[in-house]
N, C-alpha and C positions, 0 to 999 in steps of 0.2 A: 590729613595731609600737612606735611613741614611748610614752612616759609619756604627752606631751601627749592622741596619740589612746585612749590607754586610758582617759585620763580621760574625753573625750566619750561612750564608751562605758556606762561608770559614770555619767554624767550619765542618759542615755535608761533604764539597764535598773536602778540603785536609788533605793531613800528614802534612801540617806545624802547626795546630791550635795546636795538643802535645806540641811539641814544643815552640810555642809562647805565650799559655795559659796564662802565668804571665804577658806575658805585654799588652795582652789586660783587663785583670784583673787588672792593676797598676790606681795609678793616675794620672800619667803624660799620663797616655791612655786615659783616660778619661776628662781629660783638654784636650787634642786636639780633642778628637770629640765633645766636647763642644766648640771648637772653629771651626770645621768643617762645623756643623751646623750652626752656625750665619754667616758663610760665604756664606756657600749655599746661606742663605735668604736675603744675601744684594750682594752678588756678584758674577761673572758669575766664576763657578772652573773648571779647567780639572785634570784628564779624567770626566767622568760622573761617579757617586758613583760605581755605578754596575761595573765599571770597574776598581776600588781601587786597587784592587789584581789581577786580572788579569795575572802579573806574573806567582805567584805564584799557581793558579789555572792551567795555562798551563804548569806550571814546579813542578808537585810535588818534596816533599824533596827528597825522593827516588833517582829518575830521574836526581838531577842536576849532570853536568857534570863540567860544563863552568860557569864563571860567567861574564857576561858585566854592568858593573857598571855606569850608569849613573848619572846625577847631581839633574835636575828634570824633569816633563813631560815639551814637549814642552805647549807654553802658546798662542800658534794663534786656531782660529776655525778652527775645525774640523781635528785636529793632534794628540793631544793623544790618544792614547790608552789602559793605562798601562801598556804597554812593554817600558822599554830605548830604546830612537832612532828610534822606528818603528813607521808608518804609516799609517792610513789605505789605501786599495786599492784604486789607484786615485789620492791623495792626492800629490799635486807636493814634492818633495824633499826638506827638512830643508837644508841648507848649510853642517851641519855638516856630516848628510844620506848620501849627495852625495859623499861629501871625502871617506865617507867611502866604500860607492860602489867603487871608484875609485882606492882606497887599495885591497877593492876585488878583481879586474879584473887582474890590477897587480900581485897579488901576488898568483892568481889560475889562471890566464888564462881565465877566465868567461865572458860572456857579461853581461853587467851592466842590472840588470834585470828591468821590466815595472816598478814593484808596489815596497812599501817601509814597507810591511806589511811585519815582522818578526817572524810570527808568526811558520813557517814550521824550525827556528832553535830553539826556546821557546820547539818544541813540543818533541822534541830530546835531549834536556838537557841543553840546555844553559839560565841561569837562566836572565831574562835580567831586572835587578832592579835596579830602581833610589833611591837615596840617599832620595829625599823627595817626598810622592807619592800623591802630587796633589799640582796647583800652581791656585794662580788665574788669570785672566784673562789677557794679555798683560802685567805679571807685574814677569820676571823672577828673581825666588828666593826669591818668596814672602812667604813661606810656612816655610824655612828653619828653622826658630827659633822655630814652632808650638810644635814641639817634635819628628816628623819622624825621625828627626838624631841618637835619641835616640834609636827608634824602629827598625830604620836599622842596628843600631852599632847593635846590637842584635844580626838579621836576621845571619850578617858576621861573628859573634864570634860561633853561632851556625853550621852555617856551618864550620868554620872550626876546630873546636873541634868535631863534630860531623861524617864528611866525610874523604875521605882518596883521594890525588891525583887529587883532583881538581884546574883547571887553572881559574887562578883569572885574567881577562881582565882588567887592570888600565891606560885610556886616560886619562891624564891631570893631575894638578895636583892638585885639588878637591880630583879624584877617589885614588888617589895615597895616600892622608891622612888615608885610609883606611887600606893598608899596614899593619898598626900596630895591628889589627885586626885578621892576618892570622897568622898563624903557617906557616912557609917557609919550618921546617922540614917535614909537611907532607903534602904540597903543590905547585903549581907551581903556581907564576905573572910574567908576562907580564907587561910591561909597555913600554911607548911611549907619545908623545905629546899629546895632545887633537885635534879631526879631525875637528875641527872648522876652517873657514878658516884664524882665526887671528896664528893656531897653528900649522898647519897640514903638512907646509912645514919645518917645524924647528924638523923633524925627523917620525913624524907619516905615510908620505907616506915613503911608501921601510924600514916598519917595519917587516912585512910580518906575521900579527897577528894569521891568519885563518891559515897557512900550520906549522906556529909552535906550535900553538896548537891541531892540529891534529897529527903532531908528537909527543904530551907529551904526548895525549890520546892513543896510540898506544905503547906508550913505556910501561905505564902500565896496557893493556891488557885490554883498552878500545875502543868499536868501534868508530872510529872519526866522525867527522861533515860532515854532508852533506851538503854541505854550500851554494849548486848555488838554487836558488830563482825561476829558469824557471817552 
């Protein structure tokens, strides 16, 4: 499946295509799926097309609550899946998934769950979007310059001009350039290290990401996270 056709798909089945209509309508949208496509045919990309948005499909605009910002999908076989940091079922743990499991347990009491598929916090409101949403093959941050940065500064600026009271999740400090992005008056970030393991002991573990922002969703009379994964 093209970019192009994933988009019309994304078009019929969310609320974000209102919303985004102009930048998939733009140039610089259409120079990257003109770049998309030449990639496809010379080299191996993740996620798989169909899975482009995937985010966004399991987190309508509606629906977001959270945001978990990552950098891009991971770039080994058989790991992306268009959500940041998640996994499909099976799928050993990235270095960084595990930190963060490992912050989970800490910081709720949880057992570190089997699988690394994210899918059951996506379905609940936490929007879990990378910076650039496909990389190719064993070659991370290959995508970055393509124009996704553009189309995500977007995504960020809409939601926060658009929503009210959402916690903006920033590891590292990639996700952290985004900052500038958010309205702080009508929002909450988070920030901490990157749970990579060159970054994760330099503050990211004993940050306590998940019970403080169930405390922010709670404080403004939103139901919080249901975060354990069993």
């Amino acid at each position: 499946m093209s970019e192009s056709l994933e988009v019309e798909r994304f078009n019929s089945a969310s609320s974000w295509y209102r919303l985004l209509k102009k930048e998939f309508e733009s140039d610089y949208y259409r120079e990257l799926e003109a770049f998309l496509k030449k990639e496809r045919e010379n080299q191996i990309v993740y996620p798989n097309a169909c899975d482009t948005f995937r985010a966004f499909e399991l987190t309508p605009f509606e629906k977001v609550k959270v945001v978990i910002l990552g950098q891009d999908p991971y770039h080994g076989p058989g790991q992306a899946t268009g959500l940041s940091f998640s996994v499909p079922p099976g799928v050993k743990f990235p270095p960084s998934l595990r930190n963060i499991f490992k912050e989970y347990q800490s910081d709720l009491g949880l057992q570190a769950p089997f699988f690394g598929n994210l899918e059951p916090w996506a379905e609940q409101g936490v929007f879990l979007l990378n910076s650039a949403l496909s990389v190719r093959k064993g070659v991370a941050g290959s995508h970055h310059e393509a124009g996704w940065h553009r189309f995500t500064d977007r995504v960020m600026k809409v939601l926060s001009d658009e929503k009210e009271g959402l916690v903006f999740i920033l590891w590292g400090k990639f996700a952290q350039q985004k900052a500038l992005l958010i309205d702080q008056n009508r929002h909450f970030i988070l920030e901490s290290p990157h749970p990579s393991p060159f970054s994760a002991h330099k503050g990211f573990f004993g940050s306590h990401p998940f019970s403080k922002t169930n405390a922010l969703l709670e404080q403004t009379g939103k139901t919080p996270i249901h975060w354990s994964l069993d």
